[in-house]
C-alpha positions as CSV (number, residue, x, y, z in Angstrom):
1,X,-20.0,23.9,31.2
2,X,-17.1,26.6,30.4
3,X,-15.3,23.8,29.3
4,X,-17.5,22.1,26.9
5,X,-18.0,25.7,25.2
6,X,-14.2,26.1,24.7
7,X,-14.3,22.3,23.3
8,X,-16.8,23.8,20.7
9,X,-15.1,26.8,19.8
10,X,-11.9,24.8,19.8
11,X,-13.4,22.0,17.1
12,X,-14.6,24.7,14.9
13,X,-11.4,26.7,14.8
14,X,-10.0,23.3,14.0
15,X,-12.2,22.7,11.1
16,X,-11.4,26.5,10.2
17,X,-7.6,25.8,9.9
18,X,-8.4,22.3,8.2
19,X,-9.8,23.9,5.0
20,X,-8.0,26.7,5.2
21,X,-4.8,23.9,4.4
22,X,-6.4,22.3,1.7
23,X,-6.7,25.7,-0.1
24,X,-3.0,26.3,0.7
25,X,-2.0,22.5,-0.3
26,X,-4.1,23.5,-3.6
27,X,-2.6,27.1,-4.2
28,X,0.4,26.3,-3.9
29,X,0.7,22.8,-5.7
30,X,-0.8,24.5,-8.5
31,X,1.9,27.3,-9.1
32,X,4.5,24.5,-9.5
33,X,2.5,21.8,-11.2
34,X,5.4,21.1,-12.9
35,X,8.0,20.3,-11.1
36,X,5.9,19.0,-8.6
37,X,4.7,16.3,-11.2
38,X,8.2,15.2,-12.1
39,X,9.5,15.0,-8.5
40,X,6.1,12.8,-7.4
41,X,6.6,10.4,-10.8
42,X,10.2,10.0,-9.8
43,X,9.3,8.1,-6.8
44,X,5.8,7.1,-7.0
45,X,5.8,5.7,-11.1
46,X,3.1,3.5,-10.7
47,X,0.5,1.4,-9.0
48,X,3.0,-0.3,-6.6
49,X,5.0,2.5,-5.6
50,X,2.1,4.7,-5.4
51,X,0.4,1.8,-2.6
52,X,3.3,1.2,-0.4
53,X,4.0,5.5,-0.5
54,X,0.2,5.6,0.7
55,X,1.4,3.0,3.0
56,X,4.5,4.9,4.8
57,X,2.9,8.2,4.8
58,X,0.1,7.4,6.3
59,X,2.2,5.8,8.7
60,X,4.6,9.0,8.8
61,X,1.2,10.9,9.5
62,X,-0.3,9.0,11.7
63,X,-3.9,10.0,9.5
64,X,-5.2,8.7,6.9
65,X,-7.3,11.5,6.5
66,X,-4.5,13.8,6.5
67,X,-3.0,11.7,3.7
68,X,-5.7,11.3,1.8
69,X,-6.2,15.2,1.8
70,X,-3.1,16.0,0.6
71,X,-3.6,13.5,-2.2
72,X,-6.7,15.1,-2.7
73,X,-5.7,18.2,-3.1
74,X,-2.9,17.3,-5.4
75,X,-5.5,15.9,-7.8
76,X,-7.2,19.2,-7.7
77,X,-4.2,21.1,-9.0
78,X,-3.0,18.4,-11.6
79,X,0.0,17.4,-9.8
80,X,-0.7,13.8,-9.1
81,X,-2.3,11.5,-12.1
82,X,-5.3,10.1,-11.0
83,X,-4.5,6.2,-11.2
84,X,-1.5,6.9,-8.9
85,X,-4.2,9.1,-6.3
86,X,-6.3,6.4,-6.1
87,X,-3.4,4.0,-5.4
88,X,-2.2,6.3,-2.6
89,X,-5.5,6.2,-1.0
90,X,-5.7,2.1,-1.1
91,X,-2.3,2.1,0.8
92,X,-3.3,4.6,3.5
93,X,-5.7,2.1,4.1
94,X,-3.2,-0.3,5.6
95,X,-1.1,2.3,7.2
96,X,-3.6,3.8,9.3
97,X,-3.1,0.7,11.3
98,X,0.6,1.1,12.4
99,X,-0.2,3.3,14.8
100,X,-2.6,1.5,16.8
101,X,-0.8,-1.7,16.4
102,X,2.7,-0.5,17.7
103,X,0.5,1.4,20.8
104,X,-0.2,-2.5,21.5
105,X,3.1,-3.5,21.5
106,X,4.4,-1.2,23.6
107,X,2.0,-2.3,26.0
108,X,3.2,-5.8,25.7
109,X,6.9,-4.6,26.4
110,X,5.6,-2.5,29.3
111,X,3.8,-5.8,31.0
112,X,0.5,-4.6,30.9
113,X,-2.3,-7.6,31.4
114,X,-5.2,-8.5,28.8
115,X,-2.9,-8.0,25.9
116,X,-5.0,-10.8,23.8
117,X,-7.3,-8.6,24.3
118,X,-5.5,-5.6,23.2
119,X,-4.3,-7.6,19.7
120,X,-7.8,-8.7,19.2
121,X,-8.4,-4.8,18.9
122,X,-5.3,-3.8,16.5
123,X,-4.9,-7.6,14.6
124,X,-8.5,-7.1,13.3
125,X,-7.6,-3.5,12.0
126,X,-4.4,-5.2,10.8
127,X,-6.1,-8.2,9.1
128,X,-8.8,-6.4,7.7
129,X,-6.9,-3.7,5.5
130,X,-4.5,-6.2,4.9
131,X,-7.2,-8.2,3.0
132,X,-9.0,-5.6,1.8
133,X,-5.7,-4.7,0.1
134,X,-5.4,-8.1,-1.3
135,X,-8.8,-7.7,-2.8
136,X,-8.2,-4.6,-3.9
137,X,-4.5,-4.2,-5.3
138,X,-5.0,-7.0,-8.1
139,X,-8.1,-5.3,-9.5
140,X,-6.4,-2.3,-10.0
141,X,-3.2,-3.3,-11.2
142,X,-4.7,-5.5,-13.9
143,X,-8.1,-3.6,-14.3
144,X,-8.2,-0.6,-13.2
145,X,-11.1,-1.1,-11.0
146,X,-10.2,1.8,-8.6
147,X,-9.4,4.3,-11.4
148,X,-12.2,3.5,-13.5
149,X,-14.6,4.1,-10.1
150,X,-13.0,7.9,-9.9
151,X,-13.0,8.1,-13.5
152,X,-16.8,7.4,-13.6
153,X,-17.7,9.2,-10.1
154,X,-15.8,12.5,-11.8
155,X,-18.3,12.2,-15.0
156,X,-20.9,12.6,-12.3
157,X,-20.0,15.4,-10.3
158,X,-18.8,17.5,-13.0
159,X,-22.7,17.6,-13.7
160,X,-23.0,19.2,-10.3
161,X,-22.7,23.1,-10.7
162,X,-22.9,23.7,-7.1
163,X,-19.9,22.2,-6.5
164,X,-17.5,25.1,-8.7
165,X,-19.4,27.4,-6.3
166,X,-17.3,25.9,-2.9
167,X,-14.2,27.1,-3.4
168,X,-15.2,30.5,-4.4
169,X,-17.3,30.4,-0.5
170,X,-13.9,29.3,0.7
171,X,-11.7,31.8,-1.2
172,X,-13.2,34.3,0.4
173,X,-13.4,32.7,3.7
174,X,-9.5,32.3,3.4
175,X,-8.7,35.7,2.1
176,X,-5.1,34.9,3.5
177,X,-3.8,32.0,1.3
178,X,-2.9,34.0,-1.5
179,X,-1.2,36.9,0.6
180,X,1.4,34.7,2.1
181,X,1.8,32.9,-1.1
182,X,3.2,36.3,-2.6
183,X,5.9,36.3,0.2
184,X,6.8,32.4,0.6
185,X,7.8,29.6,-2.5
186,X,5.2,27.4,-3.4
187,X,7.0,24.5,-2.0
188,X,7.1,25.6,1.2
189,X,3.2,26.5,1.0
190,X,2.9,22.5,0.7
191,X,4.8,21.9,3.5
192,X,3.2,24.5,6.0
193,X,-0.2,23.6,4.5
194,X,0.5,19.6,5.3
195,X,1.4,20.6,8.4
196,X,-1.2,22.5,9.2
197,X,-3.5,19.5,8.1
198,X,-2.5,17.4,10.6
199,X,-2.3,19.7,13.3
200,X,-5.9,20.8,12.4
201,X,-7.0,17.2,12.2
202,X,-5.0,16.7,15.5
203,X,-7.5,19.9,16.9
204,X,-10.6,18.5,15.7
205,X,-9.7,14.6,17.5
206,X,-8.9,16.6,20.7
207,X,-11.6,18.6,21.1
208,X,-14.2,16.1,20.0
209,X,-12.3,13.5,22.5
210,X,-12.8,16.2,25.3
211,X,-16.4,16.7,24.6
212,X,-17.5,13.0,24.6
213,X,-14.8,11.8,26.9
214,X,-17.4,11.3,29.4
215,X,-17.8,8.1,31.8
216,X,-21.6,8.0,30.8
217,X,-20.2,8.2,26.9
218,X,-17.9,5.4,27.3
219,X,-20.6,3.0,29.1
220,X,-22.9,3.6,26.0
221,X,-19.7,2.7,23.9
222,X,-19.4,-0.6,25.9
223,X,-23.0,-1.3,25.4
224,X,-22.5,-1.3,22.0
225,X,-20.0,-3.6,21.4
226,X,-22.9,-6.7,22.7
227,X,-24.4,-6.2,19.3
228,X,-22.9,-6.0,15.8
229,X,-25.4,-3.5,14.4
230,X,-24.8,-1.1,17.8
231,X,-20.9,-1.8,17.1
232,X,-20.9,-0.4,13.2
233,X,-23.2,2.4,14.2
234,X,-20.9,3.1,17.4
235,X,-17.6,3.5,14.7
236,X,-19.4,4.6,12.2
237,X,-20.9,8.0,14.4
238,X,-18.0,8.2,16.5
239,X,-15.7,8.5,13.7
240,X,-17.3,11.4,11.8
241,X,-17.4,13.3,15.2
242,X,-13.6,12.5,15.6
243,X,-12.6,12.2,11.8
244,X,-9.4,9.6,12.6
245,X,-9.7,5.8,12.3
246,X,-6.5,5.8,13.8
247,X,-8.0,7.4,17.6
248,X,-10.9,5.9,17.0
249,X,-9.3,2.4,17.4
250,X,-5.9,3.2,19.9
251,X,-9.1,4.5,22.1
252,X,-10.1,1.1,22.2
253,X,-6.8,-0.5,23.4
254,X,-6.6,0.7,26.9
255,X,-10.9,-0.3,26.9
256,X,-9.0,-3.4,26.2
257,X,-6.4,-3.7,28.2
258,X,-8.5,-2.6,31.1
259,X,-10.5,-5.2,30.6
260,X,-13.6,-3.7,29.2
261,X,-13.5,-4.9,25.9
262,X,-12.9,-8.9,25.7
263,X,-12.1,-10.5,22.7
264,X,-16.1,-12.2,22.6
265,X,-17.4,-8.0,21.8
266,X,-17.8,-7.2,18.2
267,X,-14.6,-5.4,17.1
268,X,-14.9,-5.9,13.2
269,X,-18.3,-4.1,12.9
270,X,-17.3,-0.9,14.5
271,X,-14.5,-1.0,12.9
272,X,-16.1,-1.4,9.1
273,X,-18.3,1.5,10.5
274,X,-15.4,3.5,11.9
275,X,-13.6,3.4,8.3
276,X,-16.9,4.3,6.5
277,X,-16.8,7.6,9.3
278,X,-13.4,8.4,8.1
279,X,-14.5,9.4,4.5
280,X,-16.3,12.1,5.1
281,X,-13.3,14.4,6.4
282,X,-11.4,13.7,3.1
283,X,-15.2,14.2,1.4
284,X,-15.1,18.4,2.6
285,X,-11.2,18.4,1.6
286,X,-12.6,17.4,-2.4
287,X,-15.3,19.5,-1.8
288,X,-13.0,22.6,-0.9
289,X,-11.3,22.4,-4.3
290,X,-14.2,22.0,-6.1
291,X,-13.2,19.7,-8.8
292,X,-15.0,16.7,-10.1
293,X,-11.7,14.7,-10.7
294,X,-11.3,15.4,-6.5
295,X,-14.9,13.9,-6.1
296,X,-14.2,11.2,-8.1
297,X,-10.4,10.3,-6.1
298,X,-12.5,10.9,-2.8
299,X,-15.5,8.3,-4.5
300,X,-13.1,5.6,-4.2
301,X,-12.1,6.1,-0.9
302,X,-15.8,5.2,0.1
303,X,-16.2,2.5,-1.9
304,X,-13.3,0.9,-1.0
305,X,-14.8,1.1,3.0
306,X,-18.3,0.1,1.5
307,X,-17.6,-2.5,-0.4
308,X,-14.8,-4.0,1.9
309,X,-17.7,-3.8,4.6
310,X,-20.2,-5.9,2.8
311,X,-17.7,-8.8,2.1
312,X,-16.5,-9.1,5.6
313,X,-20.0,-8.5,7.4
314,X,-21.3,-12.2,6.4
315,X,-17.9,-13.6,7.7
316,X,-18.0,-11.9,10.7
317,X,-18.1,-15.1,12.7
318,X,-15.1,-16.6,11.0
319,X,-12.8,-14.0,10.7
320,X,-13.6,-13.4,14.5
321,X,-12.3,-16.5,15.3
322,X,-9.5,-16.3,13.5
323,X,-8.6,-13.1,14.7
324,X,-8.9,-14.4,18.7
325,X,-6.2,-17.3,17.3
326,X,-3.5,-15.2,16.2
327,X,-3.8,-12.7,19.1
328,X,-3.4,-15.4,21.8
329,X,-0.4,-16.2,20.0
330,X,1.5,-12.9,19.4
331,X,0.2,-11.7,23.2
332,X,2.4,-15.1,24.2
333,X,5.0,-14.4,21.5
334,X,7.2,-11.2,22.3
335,X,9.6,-12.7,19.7
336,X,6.7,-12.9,17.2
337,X,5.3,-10.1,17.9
338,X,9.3,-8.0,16.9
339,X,9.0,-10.1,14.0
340,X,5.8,-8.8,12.6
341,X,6.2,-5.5,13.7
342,X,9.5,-5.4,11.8
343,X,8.3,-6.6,8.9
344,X,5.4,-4.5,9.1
345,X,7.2,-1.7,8.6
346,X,10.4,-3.0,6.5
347,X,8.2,-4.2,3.4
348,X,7.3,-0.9,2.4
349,X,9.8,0.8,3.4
350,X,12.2,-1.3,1.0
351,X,9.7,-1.6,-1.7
352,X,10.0,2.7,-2.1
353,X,13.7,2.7,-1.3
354,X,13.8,0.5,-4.5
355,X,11.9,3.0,-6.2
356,X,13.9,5.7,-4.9
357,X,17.1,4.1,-5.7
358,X,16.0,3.4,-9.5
359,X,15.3,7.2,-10.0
């Protein structure tokens, strides 16, 4: 029971430290607006760079909530356009996957059993960002679809007055902020504030893993996975209780692995739900600066989840089937599996060296 109280306290203090970076990601972004401007056009100039840089960070972060925040928070203080936020966010889509995804190759190369199972987990996570990013990259690049969502969603909030009164609530909450910003630059304000993000978002999936890390909590889990409604709900609750798509899935490998999980449960629902979940972590960071541009950016990170959910939901069945194809395949392939998982991670990782080397 002691435990379970220190779990609690532990999740709150979390969440405490969570904001608490925003407003220091915010703060100090904002006293070098600037520079900060020029250094982030220099390598992210437009809607490809800005996808494959949501891509590796997210990666490099191993959150995409912790990604999306910063970009959040950059929006807030007017250091990162809008089109190229929104651009971010659709790449750290795709790179929350990497982590789960190289947790199940490194299963493979340690000889662990049920590994179709495993890739039926992380290919569907894989496969559906990937096509969501498919979907989603044309319509921005030759529409604007995505910026013309935050653009509208920012009309909207800045009609809501309570939402200038938040970060007053939190500036007095985190009377601190400003005092070590008189003794450190701003840049290194971003850099302790980013890394207090993740470690805070690293606090909340601990202590909210502890707390429901129960035997009787995973049965339910397991139960849910015979029904596709019971999966979405399952990801969709989980992951606002443990704001990280990238746990929420990994947490599923060794279910997998074990046996568990086959490859007939119903991955793709939870995880639609999961990434729905994930928004609302990145919702309090927009909320914390308390500007309707930030509501807007955050706008299209649920609509992306939304809307991707409501295409694949009908093809369930197919995609499915598809997905328990390929995974017998790379779980029999080592070779194919070092090929994907190179190329995985080389695409975007050339695609913003070549941005960095045209600066």
């Amino acid at each position: 029971m002691g435990s379970k109280y220190w779990n609690v306290l532990g999740s709150l203090a979390a969440l405490y430290f969570f904001i608490s970076a925003i407003m220091l990601i915010k703060d100090s972004a904002s006293m070098m607006a600037t520079a900060l401007t020029e250094g982030i056009v220099l390598i992210i100039r437009d809607t490809t760079s800005a996808v494959f840089a949501g891509w590796i960070g997210t990666a490099l972060v191993h959150s995409s909530g912790a990604f999306d925040s910063i970009v959040v928070a950059f929006v807030s203080s007017g250091a990162m356009p809008i089109n190229l936020a929104v651009s971010s966010i659709l790449g750290a889509e795709l790179g929350t996957t990497v982590t789960p995804f190289l947790i199940s190759v490194l299963n493979q190369v340690r000889g662990k059993k049920n590994q179709s199972a495993a890739f039926n987990v992380t290919l569907t996570h894989v496969l559906y960002n990937l096509f969501c990013l498919m979907i989603f990259f044309p319509a921005e690049l030759f529409f604007g679809f995505l910026t013309l969502i935050a653009l509208q969603g920012s009309n909207i909030f800045v009609k809501a007055p309570w939402l200038n009164a938040i970060p007053d609530v939190l500036e007095v909450a985190t009377p601190w902020v400003p005092v070590v910003l008189k003794y450190i630059p701003p840049w290194l304000g971003i850099i302790a504030g980013a890394g207090m993000l993740v470690l805070a978002l690293g606090g909340v999936e601990k202590y909210m893993t502890e707390i429901f890390n129960m035997p009787r909590s995973w049965n339910l889990i397991r139960a849910t996975f015979q029904k596709p409604l019971r999966s979405f709900l399952a990801g969709f609750l989980f992951t606002m209780l443990i704001p990280s798509t990238t746990v929420m899935v990994s947490l599923l490998i060794p279910l997998a692995t074990s046996g568990v999980l086959s490859a007939d449960y119903y991955i793709l629902p939870y995880i639609l739900g999961a990434n729905i979940g994930t928004v609302f972590d990145v919702m309090v960071a927009a909320m914390a600066t308390g500007d309707p541009v930030a509501m807007g950016v955050w706008l299209v990170h649920l609509s992306i989840n939304v809307i991707g959910a409501l295409i694949f939901l009908p093809l369930m069945k197919p995609f499915s089937k598809m997905i328990r194809v390929t995974s017998d395949k790379v779980a029999a392939s080592p070779k194919l599996t070092l090929v994907i998982t190179v190329v995985f991670h080389l695409i975007p990782a050339s695609i913003i060296l070549y941005y960095f080397l045209r600066t």
